[in-house]
N, C-alpha and C positions, 0 to 999 in steps of 0.2 A: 719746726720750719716746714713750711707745703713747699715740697716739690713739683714744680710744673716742670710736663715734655714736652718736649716739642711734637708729638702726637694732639695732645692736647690744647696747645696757641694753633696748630692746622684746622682742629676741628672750629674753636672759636672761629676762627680768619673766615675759613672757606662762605659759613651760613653769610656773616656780614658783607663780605663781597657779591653773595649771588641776591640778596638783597637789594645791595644799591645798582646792581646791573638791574634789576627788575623795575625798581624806581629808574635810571636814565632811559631804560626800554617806555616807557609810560609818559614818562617829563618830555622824550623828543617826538611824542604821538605815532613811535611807531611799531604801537603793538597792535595796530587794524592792519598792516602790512606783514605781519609776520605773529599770527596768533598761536600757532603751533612753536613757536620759540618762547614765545610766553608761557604757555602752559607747560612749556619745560622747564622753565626757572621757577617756576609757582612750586611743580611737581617736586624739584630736589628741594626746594624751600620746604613744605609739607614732612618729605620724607626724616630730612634733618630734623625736624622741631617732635616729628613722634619719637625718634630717636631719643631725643635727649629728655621726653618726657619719662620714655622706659628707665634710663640712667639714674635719672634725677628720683625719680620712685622708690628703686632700688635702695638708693645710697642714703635715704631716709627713711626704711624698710614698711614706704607705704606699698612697695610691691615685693613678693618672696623671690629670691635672690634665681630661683630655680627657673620660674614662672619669667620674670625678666630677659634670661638670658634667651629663653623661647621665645618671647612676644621680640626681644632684638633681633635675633637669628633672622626670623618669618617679615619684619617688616623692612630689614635691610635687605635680602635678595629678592624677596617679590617686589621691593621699590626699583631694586637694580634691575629687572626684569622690565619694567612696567616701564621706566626709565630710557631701557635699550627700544621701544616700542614707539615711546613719544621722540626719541631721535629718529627715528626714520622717518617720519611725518615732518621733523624739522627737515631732513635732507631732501623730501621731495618739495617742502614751501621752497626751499633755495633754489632750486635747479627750475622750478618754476616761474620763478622771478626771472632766472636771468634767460632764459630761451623764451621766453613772452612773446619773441619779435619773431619767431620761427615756430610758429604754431604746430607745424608737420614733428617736425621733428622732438619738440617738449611730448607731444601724447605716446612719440614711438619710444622715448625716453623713460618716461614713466613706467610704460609700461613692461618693459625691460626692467627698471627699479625694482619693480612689486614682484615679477617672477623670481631676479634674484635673490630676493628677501626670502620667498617665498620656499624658494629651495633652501635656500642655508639654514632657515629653521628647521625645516624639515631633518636636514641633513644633522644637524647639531642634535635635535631628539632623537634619531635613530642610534646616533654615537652614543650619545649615552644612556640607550640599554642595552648597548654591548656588553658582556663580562669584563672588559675593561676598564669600560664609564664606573660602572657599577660596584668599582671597588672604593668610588667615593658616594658622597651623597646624591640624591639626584636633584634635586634643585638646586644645589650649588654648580653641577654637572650640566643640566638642560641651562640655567641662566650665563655660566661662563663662555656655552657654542654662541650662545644668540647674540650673546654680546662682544665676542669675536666677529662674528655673520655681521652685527651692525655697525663696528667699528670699520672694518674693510670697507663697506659703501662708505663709512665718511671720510675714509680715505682717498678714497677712488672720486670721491665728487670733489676735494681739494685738485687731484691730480690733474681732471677736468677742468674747473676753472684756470688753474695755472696754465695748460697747453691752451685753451680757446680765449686767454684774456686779451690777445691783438684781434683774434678774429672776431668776437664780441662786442668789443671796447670796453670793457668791465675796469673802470677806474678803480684805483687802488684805496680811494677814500669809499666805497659802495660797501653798506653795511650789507648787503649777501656776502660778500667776501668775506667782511669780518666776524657774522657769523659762521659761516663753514670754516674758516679758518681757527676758531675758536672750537670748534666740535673735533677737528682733526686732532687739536693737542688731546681735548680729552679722551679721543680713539686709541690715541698714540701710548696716551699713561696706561688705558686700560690694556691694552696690549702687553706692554711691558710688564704690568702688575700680573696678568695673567699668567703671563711664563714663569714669575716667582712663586705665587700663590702656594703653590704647594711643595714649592723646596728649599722655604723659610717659613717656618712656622712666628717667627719674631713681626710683630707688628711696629716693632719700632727697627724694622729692619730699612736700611739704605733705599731698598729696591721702592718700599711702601712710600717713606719721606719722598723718594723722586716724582712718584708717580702722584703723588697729593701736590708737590712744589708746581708741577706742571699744571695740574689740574685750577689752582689758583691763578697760575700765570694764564692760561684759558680765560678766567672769568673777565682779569685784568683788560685783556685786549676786546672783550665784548662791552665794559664798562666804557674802554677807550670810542670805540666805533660807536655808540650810540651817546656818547656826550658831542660829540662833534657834528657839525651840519654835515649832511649826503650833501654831494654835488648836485644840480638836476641833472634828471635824466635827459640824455641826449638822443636823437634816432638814432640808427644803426646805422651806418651810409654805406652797403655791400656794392661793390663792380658786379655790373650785369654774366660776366663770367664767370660770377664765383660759385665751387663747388659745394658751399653751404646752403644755394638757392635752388640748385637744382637737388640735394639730395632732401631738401624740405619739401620739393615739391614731391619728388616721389613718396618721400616719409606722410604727407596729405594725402594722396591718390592709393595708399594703404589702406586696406580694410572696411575702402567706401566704395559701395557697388558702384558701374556706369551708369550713369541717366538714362531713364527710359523714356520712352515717344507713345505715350496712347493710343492708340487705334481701334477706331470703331469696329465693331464685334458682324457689321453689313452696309451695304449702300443705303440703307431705305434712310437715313440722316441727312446722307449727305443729298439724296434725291430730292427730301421738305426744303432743305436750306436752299436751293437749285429752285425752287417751285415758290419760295417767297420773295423772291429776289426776280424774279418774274413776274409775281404778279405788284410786287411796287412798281417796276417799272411800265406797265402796264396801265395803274393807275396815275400816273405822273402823266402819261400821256393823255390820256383823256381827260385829263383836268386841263392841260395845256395842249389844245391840238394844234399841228402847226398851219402857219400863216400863208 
């Protein structure tokens, strides 16, 4: 009798789900809108299917049992690595979609995004070459910071859209929403899963099942928003009062010098232009002398 776990119907599930997200991403044309969300469903498509070639190797001992679990190790945390990498480039195609109308303030945005990134990497490598990182591995150590570091921003860009969705208009059917909405569960498991990681050694522990049940209910809701028509987009219709226009304006007036005014380096320019303009006139007259 083959025992199937439910470890194993998760692993099935999860690939065929992010599959057909990737076919309704394609079918509703809008993976020219959102290319960096494509290349992340491609990407865990990818990483999944080397996965199960390592496996399936193995377990037919066209790959040695040693070798396998090396070539697994290396291609699931540098996936997970590469993984947390191409979500942060999903987080910034979102936040750039939805501030389009606020030009000023999407670049003070972004850039803001990239430094914090920027730091928490940093901040995540440094942790682990401490003596304390370093009582575990280090690529499971440098990839568990970064992808804490990149889970928080998907947090923080959910938080964001929820507090600006009146002052936006960001409808509830707008697939930016449904995807960021769908990256936050998966921030959420991994967060979760991180805190157990190393204080359940059991893979078919609760903490693991939640965090994979989630991770499928994610793909669920990205499968949802892209079979469904987007609303059109609407303008923005902001009150001339409002503090969104003026800090966009300032957020534009950032980083970009004052206009300059040329000025000639002497008169002797302004004296020829003075001196042509005299002698047209000049000849206008004598071609017409008066009467």
């Amino acid at each position: 009798m083959i025992h199937i776990s439910g470890v194993d119907i998760i692993s099935t599930v999860e690939p065929m789900l992010l599959g057909t997200a990737l076919f309704a991403l394609i079918r509703s044309r809008a993976f020219t809108n959102f290319p960096a969300f494509c290349s992340y469903l491609v990407f865990r498509l990818v990483i999944y299917a080397a996965l199960s070639l390592v496996l399936h190797g193995a377990h037919i001992g066209l790959i040695e049992r040693h070798l396998a679990y090396k070539s697994y190790y290396f291609i699931y945390w540098m996936g997970y690595l590469a993984g947390a990498g191409i979500a942060f480039f999903v987080i910034q195609e979102v936040f750039r979609h939805l501030m389009a109308p606020l030009s000023g303030l999407r670049r003070l945005g972004l850039i803001a995004f990239r430094w914090v990134a920027l730091t928490s990497v940093l901040i995540a490598v440094v942790l682990s070459m401490l003596p304390a990182g370093l009582n575990r591995d280090l690529l499971i150590s440098v990839t568990s910071g970064v992808m804490r570091s990149m889970s928080l921003l998907e947090l923080c860009l959910v938080a964001f859209i929820v507090l600006s969705m009146q002052s936006l208009q960001i409808p509830l059917r707008s697939r930016d929403l449904g995807v960021a909405l769908g990256l936050a569960m998966v921030a959420a498991a991994d967060l979760f899963g991180s805190a157990f990681a190393f204080g359940n050694s059991s893979i078919s522990s609760v903490a693991n099942y939640s965090c994979q049940i989630l991770e499928i209910l994610a793909i669920g809701v990205w499968i949802v928003y892209f079979l469904r028509p987007e609303p059109d987009k609407m303008p923005i219709m902001l009150p001339a009062s409002s503090s969104l226009i003026r800090w966009n304006e300032i957020a534009s007036a950032l980083g970009h010098p004052p206009p300059h005014v040329a000025l000639g380096m002497s008169s002797d320019f302004f004296l020829e232009d003075v001196e042509k303009v005299v002698d047209k006139v000049l000849k206008k007259n004598l071609a017409n002398p008066a009467r």
